[in-house]
C-alpha positions as CSV (number, residue, x, y, z in Angstrom):
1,X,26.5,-10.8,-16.2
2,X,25.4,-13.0,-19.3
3,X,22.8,-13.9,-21.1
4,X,20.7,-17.0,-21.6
5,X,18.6,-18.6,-24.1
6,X,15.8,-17.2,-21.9
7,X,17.0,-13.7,-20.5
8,X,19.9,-12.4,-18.5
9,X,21.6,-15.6,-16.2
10,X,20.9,-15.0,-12.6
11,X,24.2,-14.0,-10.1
12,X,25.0,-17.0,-7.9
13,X,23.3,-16.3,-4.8
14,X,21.3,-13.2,-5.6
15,X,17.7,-13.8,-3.6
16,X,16.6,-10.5,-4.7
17,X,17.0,-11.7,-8.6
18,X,14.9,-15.0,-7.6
19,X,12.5,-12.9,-6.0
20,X,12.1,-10.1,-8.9
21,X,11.8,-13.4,-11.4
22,X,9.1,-15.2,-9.4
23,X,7.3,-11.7,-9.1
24,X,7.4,-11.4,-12.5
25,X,5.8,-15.0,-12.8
26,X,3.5,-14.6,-10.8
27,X,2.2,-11.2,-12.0
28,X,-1.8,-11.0,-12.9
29,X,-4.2,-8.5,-13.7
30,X,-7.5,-8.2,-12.2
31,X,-10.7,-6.5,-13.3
32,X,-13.4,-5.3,-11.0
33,X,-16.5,-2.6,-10.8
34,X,-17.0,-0.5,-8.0
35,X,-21.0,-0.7,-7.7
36,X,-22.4,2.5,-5.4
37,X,-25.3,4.4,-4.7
38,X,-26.3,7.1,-2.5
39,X,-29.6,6.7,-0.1
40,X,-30.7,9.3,1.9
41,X,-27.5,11.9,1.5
42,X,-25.5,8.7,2.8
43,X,-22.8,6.7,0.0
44,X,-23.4,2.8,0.3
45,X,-20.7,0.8,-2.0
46,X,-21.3,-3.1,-2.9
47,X,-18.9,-5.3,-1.2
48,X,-18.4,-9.2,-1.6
49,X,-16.9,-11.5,0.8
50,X,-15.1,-14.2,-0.7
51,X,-15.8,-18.0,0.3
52,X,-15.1,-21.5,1.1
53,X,-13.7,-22.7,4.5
54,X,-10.8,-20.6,4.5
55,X,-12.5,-17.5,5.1
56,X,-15.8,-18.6,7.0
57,X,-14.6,-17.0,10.2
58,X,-13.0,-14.2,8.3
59,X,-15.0,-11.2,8.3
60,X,-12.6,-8.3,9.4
61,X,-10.4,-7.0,6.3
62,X,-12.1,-9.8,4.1
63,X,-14.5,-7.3,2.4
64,X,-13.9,-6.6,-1.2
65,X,-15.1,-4.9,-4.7
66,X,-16.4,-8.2,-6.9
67,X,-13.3,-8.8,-8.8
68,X,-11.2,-11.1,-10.8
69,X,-8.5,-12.2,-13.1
70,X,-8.3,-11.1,-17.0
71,X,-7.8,-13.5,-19.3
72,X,-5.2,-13.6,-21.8
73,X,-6.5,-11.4,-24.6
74,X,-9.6,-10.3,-22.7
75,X,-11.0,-6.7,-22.8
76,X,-10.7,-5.3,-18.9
77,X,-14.2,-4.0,-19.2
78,X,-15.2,-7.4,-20.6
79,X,-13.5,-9.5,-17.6
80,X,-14.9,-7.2,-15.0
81,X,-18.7,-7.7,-16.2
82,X,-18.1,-11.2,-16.4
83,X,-16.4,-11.4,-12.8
84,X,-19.8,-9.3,-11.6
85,X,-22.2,-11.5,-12.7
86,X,-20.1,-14.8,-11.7
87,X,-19.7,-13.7,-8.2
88,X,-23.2,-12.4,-7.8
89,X,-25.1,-14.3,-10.3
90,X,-26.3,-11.0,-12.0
91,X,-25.7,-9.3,-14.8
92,X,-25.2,-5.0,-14.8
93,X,-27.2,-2.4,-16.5
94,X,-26.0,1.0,-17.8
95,X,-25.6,3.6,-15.5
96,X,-28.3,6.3,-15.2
C-alpha cells in the first residue's frame, strides 16, 4: 500500500476502506444534559421528541435527552447548555 498527498491510497476494491473513510467523515460529537428529578420516591428524567413531519407519527423509540452537535472549537459543557435552551427555549440553573 502507498501513500497519497492526503493519507494512505485505498486497495482497489476494498468496501470496508470506503466504509472506515466515510465513517471517519462523517464522525460528529454531540453534547447533551441529562435533566432529572425525583417526586414522591419515583425518578422522572426530561425527554424531548424531535420534530418536523418525519417524526410526527413517531413516538415509539423517538424519545431522547435534549442534545446536539459541538461546534468546532466549542466547550462540550458550553454546546450542551446551548442545545438545552434551543430545544426547549430555556435556559438551566445550577444544581441544588
Amino acid at each position: 500500500m502507498g501513500v497519497g498527498i492526503s493519507g494512505p491510497k485505498r486497495p482497489r476494491g476494498s468496501k470496508r476502506w470506503a466504509y472506515l473513510c466515510y465513517a471517519l467523515r462523517m464522525a460528529r460529537v454531540s453534547a447533551g444534559l441529562i435533566m432529572y428529578g425525583v417526586r414522591s420516591g419515583a425518578l422522572e428524567v426530561l425527554l424531548v421528541h424531535p420534530g418536523g413531519p418525519i417524526w410526527a407519527n413517531r413516538d415509539a423509540a423517538a424519545w431522547s435527552i435534549p442534545k446536539g452537535e459541538v461546534r468546532t472549537g466549542e466547550d462540550n459543557l458550553v454546546a450542551a447548555k446551548r442545545e438545552f435552551e434551543e430545544e426547549l427555549g430555556t435556559g438551566i440553573s445550577a444544581a441544588r
